[in-house]
C-alpha positions as semicolon CSV with decimal commas, in nm:
position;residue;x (nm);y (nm);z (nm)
1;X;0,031;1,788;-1,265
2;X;0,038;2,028;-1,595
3;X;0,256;2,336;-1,545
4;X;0,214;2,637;-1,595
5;X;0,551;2,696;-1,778
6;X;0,648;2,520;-2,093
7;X;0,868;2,235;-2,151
8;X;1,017;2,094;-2,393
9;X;1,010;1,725;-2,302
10;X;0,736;1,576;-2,105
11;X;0,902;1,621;-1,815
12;X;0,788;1,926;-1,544
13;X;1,004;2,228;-1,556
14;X;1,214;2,280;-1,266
15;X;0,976;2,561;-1,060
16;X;0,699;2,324;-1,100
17;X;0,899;2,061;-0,942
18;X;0,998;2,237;-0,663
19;X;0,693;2,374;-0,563
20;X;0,534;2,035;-0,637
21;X;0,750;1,903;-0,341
22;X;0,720;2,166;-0,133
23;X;0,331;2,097;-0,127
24;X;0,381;1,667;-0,102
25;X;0,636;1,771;0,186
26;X;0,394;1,982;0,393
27;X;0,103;1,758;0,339
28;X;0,288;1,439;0,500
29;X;0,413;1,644;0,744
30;X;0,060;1,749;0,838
31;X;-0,043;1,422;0,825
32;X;0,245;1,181;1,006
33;X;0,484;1,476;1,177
34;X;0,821;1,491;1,300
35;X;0,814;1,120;1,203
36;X;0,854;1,204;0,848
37;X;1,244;1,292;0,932
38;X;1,277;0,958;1,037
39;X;1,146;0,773;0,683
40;X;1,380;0,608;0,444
41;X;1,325;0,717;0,104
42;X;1,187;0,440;-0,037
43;X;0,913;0,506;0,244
44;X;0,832;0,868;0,094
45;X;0,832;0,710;-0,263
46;X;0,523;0,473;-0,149
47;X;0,341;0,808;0,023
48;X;0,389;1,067;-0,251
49;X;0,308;0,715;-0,556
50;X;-0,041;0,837;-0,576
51;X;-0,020;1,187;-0,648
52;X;0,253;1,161;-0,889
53;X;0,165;0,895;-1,063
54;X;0,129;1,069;-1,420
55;X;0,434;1,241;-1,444
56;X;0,736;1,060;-1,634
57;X;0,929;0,800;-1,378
58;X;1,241;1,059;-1,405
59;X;1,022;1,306;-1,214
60;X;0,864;1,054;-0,988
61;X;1,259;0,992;-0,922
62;X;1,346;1,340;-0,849
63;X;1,032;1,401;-0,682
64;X;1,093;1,155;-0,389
65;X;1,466;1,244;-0,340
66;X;1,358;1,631;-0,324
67;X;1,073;1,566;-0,077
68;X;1,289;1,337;0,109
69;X;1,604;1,633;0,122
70;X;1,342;1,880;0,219
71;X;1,248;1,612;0,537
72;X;1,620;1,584;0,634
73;X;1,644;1,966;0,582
74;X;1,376;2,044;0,856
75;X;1,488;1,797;1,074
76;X;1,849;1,937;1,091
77;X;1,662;2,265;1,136
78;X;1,446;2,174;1,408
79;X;1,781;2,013;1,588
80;X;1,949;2,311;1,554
81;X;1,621;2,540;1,702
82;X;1,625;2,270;1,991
């Protein structure tokens, strides 16, 4: 993914990242559901592999623990709504 803001290192500045997750986040969700609260992280690092495969293996790290907060985040969410 190539930002749109400038870094200087080759790794994605920080809105880019977040917004990157957001969008891996609601695609798996889309595709699997509520079952995405209950994968391990290693699990997310296999689904999102693909699509973040170019970006430095820092950001592939920080990638799969923000998609897989965002997971537990919506399941504690949709416990509390229940």
């Amino acid at each position: 993914m190539q930002g749109y803001r400038f870094s200087t290192n080759r790794r994605l500045p920080e809105r880019d990242m977040l917004d990157l997750a957001d969008a891996l986040a609601m695609q798996i969700h889309q595709a699997i559901g509520p079952r995405v609260y209950l994968l391990p992280r290693s699990d997310v690092i296999e689904l999102i592999a693909p699509y973040i495969d170019d970006l430095v293996l820092d950001d592939q790290n920080d990638l799969s623990w923000m998609v897989w907060h965002l997971f537990q985040d919506a399941c504690e969410m949709d416990r509390l709504a229940a």
